[in-house]
N, C-alpha and C positions, 0 to 999 in steps of 0.2 A: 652433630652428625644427623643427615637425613634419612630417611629409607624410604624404598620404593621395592613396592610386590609386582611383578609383572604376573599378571592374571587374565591378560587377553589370548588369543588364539583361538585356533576353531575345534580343537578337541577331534581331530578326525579317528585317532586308534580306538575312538570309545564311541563312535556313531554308534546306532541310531539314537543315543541318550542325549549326545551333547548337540541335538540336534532343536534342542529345547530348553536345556539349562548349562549355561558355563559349566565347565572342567572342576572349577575351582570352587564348587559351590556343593558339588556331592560330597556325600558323608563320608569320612572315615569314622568309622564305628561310630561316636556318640557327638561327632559334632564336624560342621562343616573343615573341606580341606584346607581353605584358607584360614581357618585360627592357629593352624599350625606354623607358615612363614609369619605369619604376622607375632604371634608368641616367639618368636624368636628375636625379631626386631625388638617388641617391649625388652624381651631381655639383656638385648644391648644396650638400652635404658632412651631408645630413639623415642620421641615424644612425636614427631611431625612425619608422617608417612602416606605418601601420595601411593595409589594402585590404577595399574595400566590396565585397563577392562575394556572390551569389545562395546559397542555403540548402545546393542539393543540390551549390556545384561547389568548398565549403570544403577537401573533401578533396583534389581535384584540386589544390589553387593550394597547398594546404599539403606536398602529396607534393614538388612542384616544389622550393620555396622554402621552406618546412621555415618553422623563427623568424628564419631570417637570418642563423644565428653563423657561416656558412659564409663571408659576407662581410660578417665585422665587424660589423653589425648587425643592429638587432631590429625583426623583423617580427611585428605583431597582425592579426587579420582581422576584420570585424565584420559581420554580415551584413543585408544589405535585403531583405525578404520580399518585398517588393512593390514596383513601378517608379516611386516616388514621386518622380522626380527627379533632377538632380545633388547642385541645392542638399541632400538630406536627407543629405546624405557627413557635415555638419556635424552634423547633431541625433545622428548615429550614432556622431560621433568626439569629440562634446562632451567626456566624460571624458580622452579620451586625450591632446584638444588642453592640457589644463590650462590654464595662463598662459601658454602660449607662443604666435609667431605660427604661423602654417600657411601650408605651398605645397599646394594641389590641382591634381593631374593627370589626365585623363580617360582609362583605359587603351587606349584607340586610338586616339592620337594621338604621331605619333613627328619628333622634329626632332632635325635635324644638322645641325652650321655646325662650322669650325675656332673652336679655343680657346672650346668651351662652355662649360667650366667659368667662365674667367673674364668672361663674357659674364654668366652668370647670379649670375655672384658682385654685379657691378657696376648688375644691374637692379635686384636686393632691399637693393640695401644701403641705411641708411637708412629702412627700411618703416616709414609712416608710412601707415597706411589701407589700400588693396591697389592691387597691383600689377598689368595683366593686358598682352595682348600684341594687336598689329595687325599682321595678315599681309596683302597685296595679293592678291585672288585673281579669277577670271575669272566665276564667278559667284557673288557675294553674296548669293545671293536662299536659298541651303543653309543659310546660316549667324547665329548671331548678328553685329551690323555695327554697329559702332562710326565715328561721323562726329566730323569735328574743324572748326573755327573756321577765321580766317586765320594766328593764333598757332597753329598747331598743337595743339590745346587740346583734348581731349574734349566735345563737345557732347551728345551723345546715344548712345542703344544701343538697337536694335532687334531681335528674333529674328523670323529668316527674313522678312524684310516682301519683300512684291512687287514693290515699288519703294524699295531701298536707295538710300539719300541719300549712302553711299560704297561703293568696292571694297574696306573693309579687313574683313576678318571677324577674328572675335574668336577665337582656337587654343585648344587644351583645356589652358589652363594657368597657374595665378592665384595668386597670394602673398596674404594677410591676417594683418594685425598683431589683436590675441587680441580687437579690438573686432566679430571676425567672429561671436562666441559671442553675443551681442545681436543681430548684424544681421541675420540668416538668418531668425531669430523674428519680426522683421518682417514677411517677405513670406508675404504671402497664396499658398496655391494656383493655378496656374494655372485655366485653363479647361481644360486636359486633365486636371489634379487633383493636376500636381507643383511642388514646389517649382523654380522656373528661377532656374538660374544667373546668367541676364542679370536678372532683376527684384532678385537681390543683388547685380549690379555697378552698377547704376541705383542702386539706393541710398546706394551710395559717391561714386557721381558728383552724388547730387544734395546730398551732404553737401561737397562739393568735396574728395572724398579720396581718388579713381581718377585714377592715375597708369597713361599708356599709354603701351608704348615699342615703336614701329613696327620691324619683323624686316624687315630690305634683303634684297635680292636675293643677298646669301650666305648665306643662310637656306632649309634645306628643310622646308617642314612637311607634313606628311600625315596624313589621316584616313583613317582602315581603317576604312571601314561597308559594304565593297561585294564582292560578289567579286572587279571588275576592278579597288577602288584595292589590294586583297591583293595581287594580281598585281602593278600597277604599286611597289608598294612594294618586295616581294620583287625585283624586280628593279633598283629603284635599291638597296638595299641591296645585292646581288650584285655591282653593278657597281661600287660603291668599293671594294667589301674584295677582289675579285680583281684589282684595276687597283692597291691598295695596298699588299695583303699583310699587311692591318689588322683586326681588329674591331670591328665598330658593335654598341655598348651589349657588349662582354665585363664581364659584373659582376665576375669573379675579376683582372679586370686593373685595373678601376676602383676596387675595395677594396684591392689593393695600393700603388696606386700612392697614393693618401688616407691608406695608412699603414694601415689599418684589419685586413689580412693581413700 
């Protein structure tokens, strides 16, 4: 399996900052926001992982994270010109993906649960079409929203509707087996003029081949779009790893411990 961070865009909810540095390169608490999607990939045990980054902030994300050998893996970078989307991560990683399947993660989005790893080993395993995630959230109306049946069943997916027909929104985080390399081509541009993520989960859903697996209440997920979730972030991050004496997303710990250092 491949992974790709989508880490391009223009960061407008958090002007005048990202008016100077990528979104994905401010801090949450004690270290940048991208080690946190990227620690999640390593813990899929994805070794080859391409990130979508804006034109002018390649060199920033490369100074960072260099190709990867630092921790076992190889990192590529591919660049979006223009805000075309989530969906265009595909048309840009088409190459990279090969025959393989793909995990996409949205670089500001960050989850912790005990025994991740085996969590995420046991949702993909078997990918058969894609995979995506149902978190409970308090309001729905932010987000992509996925509704389910009396079987527990995906019915539908909506982005942002006024009137969500569930509380689960859909987290920035989605597995596809290599039939994603056709199915993206599918979808037409939005009305805003990009490619949406949710009109390529709708697609798998309406082929009956979107498997959702709802994230309980030991599950933390969070979106960094805002000043105050940076703040609330940085600070639950702060409060496990002082109360544990741990770190959340160490990549040099995460590469060792996979064996990869």
């Amino acid at each position: 399996m491949k992974g790709i961070i989508m880490a391009a865009g223009q960061g407008t909810r958090l002007k005048p900052i990202t008016d100077v540095i990528n979104k994905h390169l401010l801090p949450i608490y004690d270290k940048p926001m991208i080690f946190y999607p990227l620690s999640v990939l390593m813990l899929c045990k994805i070794k080859e992982i391409n990130i979508v980054v804006n034109p002018d902030q390649k060199n920033n994300f490369h100074k960072l994270l260099g190709d990867g050998s630092q921790y076992g893996i190889k990192i590529t970078y591919s660049i979006q010109d223009q805000p075309n989307g989530i969906g265009e991560a595909f048309s840009l990683s088409e190459e990279f993906i090969g025959d393989d399947s793909c995990a996409l993660i949205l670089g500001d989005n960050i989850f912790y649960r005990d025994s991740m790893q085996s969590f995420l080993s046991k949702a993909i395993e078997n990918l058969n079409g894609a995979t995506i995630f149902a978190y409970h959230v308090s309001d729905p109306e932010r987000f992509g929203v996925v509704s389910f049946n009396s079987e527990d069943k995906p019915v539908s997916i909506e982005e942002k509707p006024k009137k969500p027909l569930s509380s689960y929104a859909i987290p920035g985080l989605y597995f596809y087996d290599n039939s994603i390399k056709k199915i993206y081509k599918k979808v037409k541009p939005s009305s805003r003029g990009e490619i949406e993520i949710t009109d390529i989960n709708r697609e798998y859903l309406n082929m009956n081949k979107l498997n959702v697996v709802k994230l309980g209440r030991g599950v933390t997920w969070l979106d960094v779009g805002l000043p105050d979730s940076i703040i609330e972030a940085s600070s639950f991050i702060r409060t496990i790893e002082k109360r544990q004496g741990l770190k959340i997303a160490n990549l040099e710990e995460i590469a060792l411990s996979l064996g990869y250092i």
